[in-house]
C-alpha positions in Angstrom: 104.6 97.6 124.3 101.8 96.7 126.7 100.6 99.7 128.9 101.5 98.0 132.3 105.4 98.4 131.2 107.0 102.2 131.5 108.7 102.4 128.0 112.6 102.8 128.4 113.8 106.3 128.3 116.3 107.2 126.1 118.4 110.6 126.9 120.2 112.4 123.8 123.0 114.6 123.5 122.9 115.9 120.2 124.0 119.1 118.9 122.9 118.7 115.6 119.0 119.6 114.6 118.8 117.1 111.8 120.3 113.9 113.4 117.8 114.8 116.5 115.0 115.0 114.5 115.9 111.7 112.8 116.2 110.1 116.1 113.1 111.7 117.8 110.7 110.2 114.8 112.5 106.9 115.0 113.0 106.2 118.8 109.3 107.6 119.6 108.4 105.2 116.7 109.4 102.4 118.2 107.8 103.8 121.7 111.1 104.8 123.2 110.4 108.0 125.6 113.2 111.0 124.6 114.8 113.6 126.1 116.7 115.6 124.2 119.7 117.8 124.9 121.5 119.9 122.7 125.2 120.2 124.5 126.9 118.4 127.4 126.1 120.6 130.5 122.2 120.5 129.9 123.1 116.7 128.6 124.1 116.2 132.7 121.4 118.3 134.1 118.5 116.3 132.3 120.6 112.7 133.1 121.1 113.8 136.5 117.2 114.8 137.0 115.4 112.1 135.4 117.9 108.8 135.1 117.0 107.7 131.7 117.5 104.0 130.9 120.4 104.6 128.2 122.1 108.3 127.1 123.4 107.8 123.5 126.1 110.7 123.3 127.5 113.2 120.6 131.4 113.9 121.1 131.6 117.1 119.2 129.3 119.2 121.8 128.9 122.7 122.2 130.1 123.8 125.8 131.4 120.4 127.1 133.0 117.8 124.6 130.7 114.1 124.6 134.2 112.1 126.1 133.7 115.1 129.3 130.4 114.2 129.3 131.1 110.7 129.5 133.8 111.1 132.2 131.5 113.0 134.2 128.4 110.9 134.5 130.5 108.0 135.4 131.5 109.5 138.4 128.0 109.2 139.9 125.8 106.7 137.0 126.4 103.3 135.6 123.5 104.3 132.5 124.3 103.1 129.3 126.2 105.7 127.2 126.4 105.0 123.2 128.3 107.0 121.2 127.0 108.6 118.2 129.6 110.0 116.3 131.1 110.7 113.0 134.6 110.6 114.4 135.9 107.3 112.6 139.5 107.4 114.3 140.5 104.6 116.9 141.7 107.2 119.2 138.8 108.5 119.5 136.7 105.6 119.7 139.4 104.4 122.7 139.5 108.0 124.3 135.3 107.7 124.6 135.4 103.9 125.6 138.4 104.8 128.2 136.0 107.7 129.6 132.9 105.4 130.6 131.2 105.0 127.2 129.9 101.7 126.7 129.5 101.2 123.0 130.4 103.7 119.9 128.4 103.8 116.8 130.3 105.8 113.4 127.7 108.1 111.9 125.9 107.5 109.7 124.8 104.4 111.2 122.0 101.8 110.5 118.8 102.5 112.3 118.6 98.4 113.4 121.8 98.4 114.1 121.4 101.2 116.6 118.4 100.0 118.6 120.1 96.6 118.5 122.8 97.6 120.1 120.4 100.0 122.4 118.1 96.3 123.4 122.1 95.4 124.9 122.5 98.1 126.4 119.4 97.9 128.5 119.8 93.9 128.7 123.2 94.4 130.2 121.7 97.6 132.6 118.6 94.9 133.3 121.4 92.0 134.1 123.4 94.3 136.7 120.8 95.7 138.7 119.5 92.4 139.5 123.0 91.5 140.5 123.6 88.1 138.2 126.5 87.8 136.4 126.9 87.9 132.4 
């Protein structure tokens, strides 16, 4: 990325050391700025402080479950939440989707895959804000 353009920032809620540590290599990698959380509430304190660009979202969180999460930052952001998680059942995908999520990844995922599906995220975010339609 050229130096006049503020990489995106990417906010994750991760509870899990290695899958953060994965991440953090590969997003930074690919010049992605991270924040990292490690359960819900401080997942909400560090979205509602520094408005990343896209949150990608555990659901099984210490303290406050990812589809609370989710639920909650809708009620004040329209950031783009993935979720990352290794729960496979439709219910579950439905019950994330239903709460504000915007996408849902099954771990383990593809690493293209996921920033593929991070570049929609932030062209749909880009598309809203400057008010055109899809």
């Amino acid at each position: 990325m050229s130096d006049s353009i503020v990489a995106p920032q990417i906010l994750l809620i991760e509870d899990d050391p290695q899958v953060r540590r994965f991440l953090r290599v590969s997003l930074t990698a690919q010049e992605f700025r991270l924040l990292e959380a490690t359960d819900g509430e401080e997942g909400l304190r560090l979205a509602a402080q520094y408005v990343p660009d896209v949150i990608l979202l555990d659901l099984g969180l210490p303290k406050l479950d990812g589809v609370e999460v989710a639920r909650r930052l809708r009620e004040w952001s329209t950031v783009p939440i993935i979720v990352l998680s290794a729960r496979e059942r439709e219910a579950d995908k439905v019950a994330a989707l239903d709460a504000g999520a915007d996408d849902y990844l099954v771990k383990p995922f593809g690493f293209a895959e996921l920033l593929a599906r991070i570049r929609v995220a932030l062209r749909h975010a880009a598309v809203a804000a400057s008010g055109r339609a899809d």
